[in-house]
C-alpha positions as CSV (number, residue, x, y, z in Angstrom):
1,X,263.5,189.7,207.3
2,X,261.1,193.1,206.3
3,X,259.0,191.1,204.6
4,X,257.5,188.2,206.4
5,X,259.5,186.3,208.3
6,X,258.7,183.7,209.6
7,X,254.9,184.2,209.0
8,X,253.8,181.8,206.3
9,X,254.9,178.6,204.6
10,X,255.7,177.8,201.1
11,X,254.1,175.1,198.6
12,X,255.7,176.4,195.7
13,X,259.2,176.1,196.3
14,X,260.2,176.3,192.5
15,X,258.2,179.5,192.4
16,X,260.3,180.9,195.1
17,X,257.3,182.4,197.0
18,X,254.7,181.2,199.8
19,X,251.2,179.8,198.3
20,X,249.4,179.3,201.1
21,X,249.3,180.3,204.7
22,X,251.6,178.7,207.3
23,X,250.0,175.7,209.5
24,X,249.6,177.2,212.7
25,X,251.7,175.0,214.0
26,X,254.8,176.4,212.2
27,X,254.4,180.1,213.1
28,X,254.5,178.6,217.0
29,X,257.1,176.6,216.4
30,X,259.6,178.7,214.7
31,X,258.3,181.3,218.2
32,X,259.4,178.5,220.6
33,X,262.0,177.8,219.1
34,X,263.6,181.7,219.4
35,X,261.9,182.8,222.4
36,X,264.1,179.6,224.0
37,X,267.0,180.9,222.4
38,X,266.5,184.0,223.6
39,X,266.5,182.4,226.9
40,X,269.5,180.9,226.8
41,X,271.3,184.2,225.6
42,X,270.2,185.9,228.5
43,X,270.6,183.2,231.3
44,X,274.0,182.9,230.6
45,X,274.7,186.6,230.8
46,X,272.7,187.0,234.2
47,X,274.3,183.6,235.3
48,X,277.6,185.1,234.9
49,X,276.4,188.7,236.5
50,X,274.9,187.0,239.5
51,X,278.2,184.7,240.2
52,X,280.0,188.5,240.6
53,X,282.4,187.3,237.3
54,X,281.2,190.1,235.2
55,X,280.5,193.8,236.5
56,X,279.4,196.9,234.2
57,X,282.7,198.6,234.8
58,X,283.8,197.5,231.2
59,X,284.5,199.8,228.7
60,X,281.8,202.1,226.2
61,X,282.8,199.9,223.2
62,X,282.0,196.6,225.1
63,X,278.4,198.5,226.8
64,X,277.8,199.7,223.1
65,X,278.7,195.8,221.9
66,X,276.2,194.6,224.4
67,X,273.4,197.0,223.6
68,X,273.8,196.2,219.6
69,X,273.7,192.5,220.1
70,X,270.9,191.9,222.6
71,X,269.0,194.3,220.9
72,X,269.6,191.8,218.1
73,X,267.9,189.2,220.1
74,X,265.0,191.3,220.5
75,X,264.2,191.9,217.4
76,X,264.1,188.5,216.3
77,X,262.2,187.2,219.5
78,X,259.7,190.1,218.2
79,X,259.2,189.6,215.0
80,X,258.8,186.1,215.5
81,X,255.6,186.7,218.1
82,X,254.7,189.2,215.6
83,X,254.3,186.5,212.4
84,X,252.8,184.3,214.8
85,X,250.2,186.5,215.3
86,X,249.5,188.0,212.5
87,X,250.3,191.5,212.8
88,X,252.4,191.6,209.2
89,X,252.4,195.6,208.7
90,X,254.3,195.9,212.0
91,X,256.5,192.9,211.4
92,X,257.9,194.2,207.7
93,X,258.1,197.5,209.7
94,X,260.7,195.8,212.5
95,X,262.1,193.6,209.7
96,X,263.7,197.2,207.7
97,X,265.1,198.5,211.3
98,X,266.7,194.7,211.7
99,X,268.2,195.3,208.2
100,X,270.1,198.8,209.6
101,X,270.7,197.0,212.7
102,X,272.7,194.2,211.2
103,X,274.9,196.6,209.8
104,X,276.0,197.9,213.7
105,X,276.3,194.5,214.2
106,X,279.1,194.3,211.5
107,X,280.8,197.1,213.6
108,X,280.6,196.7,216.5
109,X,281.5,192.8,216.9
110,X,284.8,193.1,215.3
111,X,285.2,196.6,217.0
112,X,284.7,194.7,220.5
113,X,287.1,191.7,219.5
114,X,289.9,193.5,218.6
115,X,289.9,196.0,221.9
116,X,289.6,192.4,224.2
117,X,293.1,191.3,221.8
118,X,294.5,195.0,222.0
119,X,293.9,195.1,226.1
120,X,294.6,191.8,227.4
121,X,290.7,191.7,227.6
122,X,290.1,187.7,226.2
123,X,288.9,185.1,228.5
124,X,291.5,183.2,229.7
125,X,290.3,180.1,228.2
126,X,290.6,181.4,224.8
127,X,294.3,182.1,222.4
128,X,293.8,185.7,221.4
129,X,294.9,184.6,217.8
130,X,292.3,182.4,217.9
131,X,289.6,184.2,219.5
132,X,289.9,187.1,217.0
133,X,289.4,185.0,213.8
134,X,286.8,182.5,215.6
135,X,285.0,185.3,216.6
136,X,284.5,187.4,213.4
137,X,284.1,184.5,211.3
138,X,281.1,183.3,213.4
139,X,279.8,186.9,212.7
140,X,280.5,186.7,209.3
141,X,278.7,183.1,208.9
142,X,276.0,184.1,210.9
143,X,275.5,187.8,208.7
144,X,275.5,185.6,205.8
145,X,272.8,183.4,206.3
146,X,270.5,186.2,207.4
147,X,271.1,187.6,204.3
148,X,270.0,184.2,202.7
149,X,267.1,184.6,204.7
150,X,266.1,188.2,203.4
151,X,267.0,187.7,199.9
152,X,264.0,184.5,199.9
153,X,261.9,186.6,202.6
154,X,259.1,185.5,200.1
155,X,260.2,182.0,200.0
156,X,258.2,180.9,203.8
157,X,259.9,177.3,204.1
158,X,263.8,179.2,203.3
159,X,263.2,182.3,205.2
160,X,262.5,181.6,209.4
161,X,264.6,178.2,208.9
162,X,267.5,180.6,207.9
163,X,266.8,183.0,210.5
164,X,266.9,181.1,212.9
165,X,270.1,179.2,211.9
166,X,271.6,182.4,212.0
167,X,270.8,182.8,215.2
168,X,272.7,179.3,216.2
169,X,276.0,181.3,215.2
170,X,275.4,183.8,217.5
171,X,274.7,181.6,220.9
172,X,278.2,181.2,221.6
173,X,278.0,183.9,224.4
174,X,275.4,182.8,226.3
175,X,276.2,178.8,226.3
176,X,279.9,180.0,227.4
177,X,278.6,181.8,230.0
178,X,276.7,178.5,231.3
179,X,279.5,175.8,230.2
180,X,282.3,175.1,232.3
181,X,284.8,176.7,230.0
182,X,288.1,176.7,231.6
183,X,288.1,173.1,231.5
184,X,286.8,172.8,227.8
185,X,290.6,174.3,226.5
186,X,291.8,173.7,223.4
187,X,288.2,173.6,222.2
188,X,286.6,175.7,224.4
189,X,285.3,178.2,221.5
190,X,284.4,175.3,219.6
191,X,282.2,174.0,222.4
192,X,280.8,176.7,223.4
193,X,279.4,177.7,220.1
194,X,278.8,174.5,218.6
195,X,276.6,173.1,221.2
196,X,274.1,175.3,219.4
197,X,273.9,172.9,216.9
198,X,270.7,171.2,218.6
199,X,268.9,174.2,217.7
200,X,269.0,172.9,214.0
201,X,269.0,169.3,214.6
202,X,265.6,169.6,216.8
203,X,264.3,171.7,213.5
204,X,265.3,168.4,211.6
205,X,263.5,165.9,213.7
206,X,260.7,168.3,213.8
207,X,260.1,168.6,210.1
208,X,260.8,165.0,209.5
209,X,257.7,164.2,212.1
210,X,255.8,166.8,210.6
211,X,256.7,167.3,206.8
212,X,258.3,163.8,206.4
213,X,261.9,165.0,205.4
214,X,264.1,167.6,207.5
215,X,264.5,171.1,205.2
216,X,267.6,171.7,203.4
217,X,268.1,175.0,205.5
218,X,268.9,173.3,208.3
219,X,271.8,171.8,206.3
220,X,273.1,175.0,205.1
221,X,273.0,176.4,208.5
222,X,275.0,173.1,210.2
223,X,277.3,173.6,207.3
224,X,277.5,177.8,207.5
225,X,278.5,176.6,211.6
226,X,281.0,174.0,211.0
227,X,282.5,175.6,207.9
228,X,283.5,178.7,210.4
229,X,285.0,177.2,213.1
230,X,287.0,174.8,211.0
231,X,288.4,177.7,209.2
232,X,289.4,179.7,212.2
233,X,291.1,176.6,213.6
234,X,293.0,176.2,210.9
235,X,293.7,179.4,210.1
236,X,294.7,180.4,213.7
237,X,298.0,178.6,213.6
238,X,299.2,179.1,210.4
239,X,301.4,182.2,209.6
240,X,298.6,184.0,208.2
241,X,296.6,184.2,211.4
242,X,299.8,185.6,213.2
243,X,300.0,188.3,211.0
244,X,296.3,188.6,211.3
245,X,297.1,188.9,215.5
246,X,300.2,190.9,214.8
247,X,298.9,193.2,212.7
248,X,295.6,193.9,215.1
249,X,297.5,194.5,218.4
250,X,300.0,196.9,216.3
251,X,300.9,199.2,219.0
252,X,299.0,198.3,221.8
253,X,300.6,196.4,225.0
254,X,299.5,193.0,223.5
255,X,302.1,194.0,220.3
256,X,304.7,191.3,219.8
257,X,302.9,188.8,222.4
258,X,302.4,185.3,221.4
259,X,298.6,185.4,220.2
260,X,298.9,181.9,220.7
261,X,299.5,181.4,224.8
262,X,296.4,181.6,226.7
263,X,296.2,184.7,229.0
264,X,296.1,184.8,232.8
265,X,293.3,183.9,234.8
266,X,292.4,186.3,236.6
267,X,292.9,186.2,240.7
């Protein structure tokens, strides 16, 4: 990411490091292609905001949550307007704060998740056992590929492809703000964060129009999706996920619940 993402594109794949420039065309697509991700994030939280179901009366850890992640969103919708137009100094400037920034990220999410499971705090459309491990795996999956993404920062076909499959893992949120979630139980996370998957698939069709063959990141990042919320399904009823629940809601008024029954809905 501090070294041009999503800026150039790469003819010499076996070298590991962009050739040539990137076509035009491919700066302003991968920019499109954020900036309407972006979107989507933010619609669903203003969506939600509007319709009176969320307030700002939550607590600091969920403000500080909110602040961490959006600011996330930023970043990327910035440095992808910056490789589009050119201004590279800048960009590997952002990309080094994005590094430190990912690291919050790693804190706060699980930080967040754990206080919703501790308080009685999940949506009600979602088994706190469940929730927690879906949640920080997605995270996890999603910290992974960007990773990917930095350690071939010089590879320009790898690197924005990655980024922005990343990003798939993290739109959850803002499509489960817009979807109709408390009728989409049992698989209401699943939805809700899998729907996402048109973000790589339209990348696919796009690079097999333009390049002739989709790129092999969008693969990894389908995979890096499905691979996570398989593994929190399963996982999530077997006796390791209850101890997982059991052992986060230690002493809290959600101690000895069943992280399994779906909470309340609210009046």
């Amino acid at each position: 990411m501090s070294d041009g993402i999503l800026s150039a594109d790469t003819r010499g794949a076996k070298a590991g490091r962009a050739t040539s420039p990137a076509p035009a065309r491919d700066r302003a697509f991968f920019r499109t292609t954020i900036t309407a991700m972006a979107v989507v994030i933010v619609a669903g939280f203003v969506l939600q905001l509007a319709m009176g179901r969320s307030s700002f009366g939550a607590p600091l850890v969920v403000h500080l949550h909110a602040v961490v992640f959006m600011g996330w969103v930023a970043i990327l919708v910035a440095q992808a307007w910056l490789a589009a137009g050119g201004a590279v100094k800048l960009h590997r400037t952002l990309g080094a704060v994005a590094v430190i920034w990912l690291l919050a990220m790693l804190v706060l999410g699980p930080l967040v998740t754990v206080e919703a499971a501790r308080t009685g705090r999940v949506p009600f459309f979602f088994q706190p056992q469940h929730f927690i491990l879906a949640n920080t795996l997605t995270l996890l999956g999603a910290v992974g590929l960007v990773v990917a993404a930095v350690a071939l920062r010089k590879n320009r076909d790898w690197h924005p492809r990655l980024q922005i499959g990343a990003f798939t893992l993290l739109m959850g949120p803002g499509f489960g703000r817009i979807l109709p979630m408390p009728f989409l139980k049992p698989y209401a996370f699943e939805i809700a964060t899998g729907v996402a998957v048109i973000v790589p698939l339209i990348g696919m069709v796009r690079d097999w129009r333009v390049r002739g063959r989709p790129h092999p990141a969008w693969l990894w990042a389908i995979a890096v999706l499905a691979g996570t919320l398989i593994l929190a399904r399963v996982l999530a009823f077997t006796p390791t996920g209850a101890a997982i629940f059991a052992a986060v809601t230690a002493g809290s008024p959600a101690a000895h619940t069943d992280g399994l029954i779906y909470p309340k809905p609210p009046f």
